[in-house]
N, C-alpha and C positions, 0 to 999 in steps of 0.2 A: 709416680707417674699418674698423671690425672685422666681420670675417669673422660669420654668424650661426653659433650652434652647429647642426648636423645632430642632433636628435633622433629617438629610435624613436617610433610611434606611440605605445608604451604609457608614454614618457615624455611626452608631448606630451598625451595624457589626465591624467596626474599633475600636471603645470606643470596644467592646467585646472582640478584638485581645490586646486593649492593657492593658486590664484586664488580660487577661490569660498571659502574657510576664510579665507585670511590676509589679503585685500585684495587688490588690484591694485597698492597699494604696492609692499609685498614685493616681491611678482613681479618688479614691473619694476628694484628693487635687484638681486633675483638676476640679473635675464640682463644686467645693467651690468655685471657680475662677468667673472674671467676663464670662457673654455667647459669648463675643469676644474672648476671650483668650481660651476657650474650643473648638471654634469651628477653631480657627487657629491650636491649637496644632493636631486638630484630620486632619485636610485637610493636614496640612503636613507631618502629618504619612501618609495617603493614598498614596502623592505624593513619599514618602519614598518607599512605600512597589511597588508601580508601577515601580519607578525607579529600586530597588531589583529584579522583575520580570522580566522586559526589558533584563538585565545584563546575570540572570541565564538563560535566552532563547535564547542571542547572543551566551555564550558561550555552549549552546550546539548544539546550529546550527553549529558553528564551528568545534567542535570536532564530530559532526557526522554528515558526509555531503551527503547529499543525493543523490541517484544512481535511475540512471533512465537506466529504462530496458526496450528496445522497443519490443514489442509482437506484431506480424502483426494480425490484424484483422480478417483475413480468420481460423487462429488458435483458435477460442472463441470455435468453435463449427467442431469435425470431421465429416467427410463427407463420406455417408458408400462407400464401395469397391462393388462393382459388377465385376465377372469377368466370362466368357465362358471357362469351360474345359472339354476337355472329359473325360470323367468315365475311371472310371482305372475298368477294366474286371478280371484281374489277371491270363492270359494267360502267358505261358513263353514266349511267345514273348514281352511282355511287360516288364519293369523292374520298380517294386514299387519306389527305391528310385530318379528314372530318371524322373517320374512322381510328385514326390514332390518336386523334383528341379524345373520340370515346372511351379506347384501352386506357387511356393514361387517367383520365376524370374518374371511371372505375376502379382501376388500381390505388390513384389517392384516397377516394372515397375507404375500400377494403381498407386501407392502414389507421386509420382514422382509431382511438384506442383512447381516449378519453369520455365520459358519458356523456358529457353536455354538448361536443362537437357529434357524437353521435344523434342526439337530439333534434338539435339544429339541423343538422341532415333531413333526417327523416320529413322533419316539418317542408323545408323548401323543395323535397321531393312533394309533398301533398300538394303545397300550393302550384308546382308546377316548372319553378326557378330552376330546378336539379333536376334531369334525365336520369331515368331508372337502365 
């Protein structure tokens, strides 16, 4: 009576794959075989199906090639807006929508997060252009 072959797990998964592909025919010719000849035929199916793996992962690296989007850091997390306005009273000397142009020119101005529009700000507040 012969001895069974001792298999690794990851051959023992393999004989399983080439049971559900080739039959149970097969199969059971292979392990009637000597334990040299079973244990070559299963290491080169492995080698096969790695090879097979390798192939279908180039070629979809290939055809979908990866894009890289740079996010700056300071974007993880918004940073709140604080801003100083005076109350709008609702006197006619006042005018509602001149007043929310203020909040809103203010609020854009606060977001502002680049140094050269930062800049440019400051300047056209000096000269007069930009309402503090």
């Amino acid at each position: 009576m012969e001895k069974p072959t001792p298999l690794s797990e990851a051959q023992k998964v393999a004989l399983d794959k080439l049971t559900a592909s080739l039959g149970p025919e097969y199969v059971a010719f292979l392990v009637s075989q000597d334990p040299e000849v079973l244990t070559a035929r299963v290491e080169s199916f492995l080698q096969y199906q790695a090879s097979l793996l390798r192939q279908v992962q180039d070629q979809m690296a290939s055809a979908m090639p990866t894009r890289y989007v740079s996010v700056p850091e300071e974007e993880a997390r918004p940073r709140s807006l604080r801003l100083k306005v005076k109350n709008y009273s609702g006197k006619e000397v006042e005018n509602l929508i001149l007043w929310i142009r203020e909040i809103e020119m203010d609020m854009r101005s606060g977001l502002i997060k680049l140094d050269h529009q930062q800049v440019s700000l400051a300047i056209s507040k000096l000269d007069g252009r930009a309402r503090e």
